[in-house]
C-alpha positions, 0 to 999 in steps of 0.5 A, a space after each residue: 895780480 896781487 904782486 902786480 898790485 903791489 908793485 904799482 902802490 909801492 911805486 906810487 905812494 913810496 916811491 918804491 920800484 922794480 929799478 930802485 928795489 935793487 940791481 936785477 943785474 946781480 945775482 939775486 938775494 937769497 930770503 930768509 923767511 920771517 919768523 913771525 907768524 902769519 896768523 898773528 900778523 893778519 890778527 894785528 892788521 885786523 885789529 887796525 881795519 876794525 878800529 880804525 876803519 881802514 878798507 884791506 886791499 890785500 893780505 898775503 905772505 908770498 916769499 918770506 915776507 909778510 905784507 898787507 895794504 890798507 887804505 882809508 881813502 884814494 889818499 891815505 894808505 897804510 903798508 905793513 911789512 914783517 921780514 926776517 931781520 936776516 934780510 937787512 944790512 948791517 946800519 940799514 936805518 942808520 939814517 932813522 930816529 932810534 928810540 925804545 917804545 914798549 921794549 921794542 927797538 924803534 926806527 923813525 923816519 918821515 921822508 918829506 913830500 914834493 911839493 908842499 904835499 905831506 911825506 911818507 912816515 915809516 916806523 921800523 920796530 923790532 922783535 928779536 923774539 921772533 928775529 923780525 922787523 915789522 915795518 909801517 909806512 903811511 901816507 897820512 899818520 906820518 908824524 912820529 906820534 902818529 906812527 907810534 899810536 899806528 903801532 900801538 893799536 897793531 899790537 905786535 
């Protein structure tokens, strides 16, 4: 049920869905599994829900991947991710903002929001001790400043 879950909130708040997550006529990638540790990730998360105030709608590390959901109301959401950078193509955000936040190499993106309402930002960072890129995505803190204090108060 929670992969369900997860599926139906990326579609709706990003944009993200089965048809657009890939060509299920290909042969399916093989996932490198993230080095971070779960434990660690699931602290940093925490510390966001008690500093914050955020409700945790999921938390779970399925298929290599780490990934949880936060949610302050019906239309401020926060989806985290740590994957293995293995996992991504070469120039992957090349479309981003690049820019080095506490020695950590960031990615900025804000995907702009239909019809007047406010987009989507998306904060790449990455942490080559563990080989991995934590991603945030958030409905309400999209600006860039807000994404980086997002990242701030996760301490990864």
């Amino acid at each position: 049920m929670k992969g369900k879950y997860l599926i139906i909130a990326l579609t709706l708040i990003f944009g993200v869905s089965q048809s657009t997550a890939g060509d299920t006529d290909q042969e399916e990638k093989k996932i490198v599994p993230v080095n971070y540790p779960f434990e660690k990730f699931e602290k940093a998360v925490d510390r966001l829900v008690q500093t914050d105030g955020y409700s945790k709608i999921f938390l779970e590390s399925k298929e290599g991947i780490h990934g949880t959901t936060l949610s302050k109301n019906l239309f401020h959401y926060v989806f985290i991710m740590a994957e293995s950078r293995q996992n991504k193509a070469a120039g992957e955000y090349s479309g981003y903002e690049q820019f080095i936040h506490k020695n950590k190499k960031c990615h900025y993106y804000l995907k702009p929001g239909k019809d007047g309402k406010r987009g989507t930002g998306s904060l790449v960072i990455e942490v080559p001790e563990y080989d991995t890129y934590i991603s945030i995505h958030s409905t309400a803190a999209a600006g860039k400043e807000d994404m980086v204090n997002l990242f701030d108060k996760l301490d990864f």
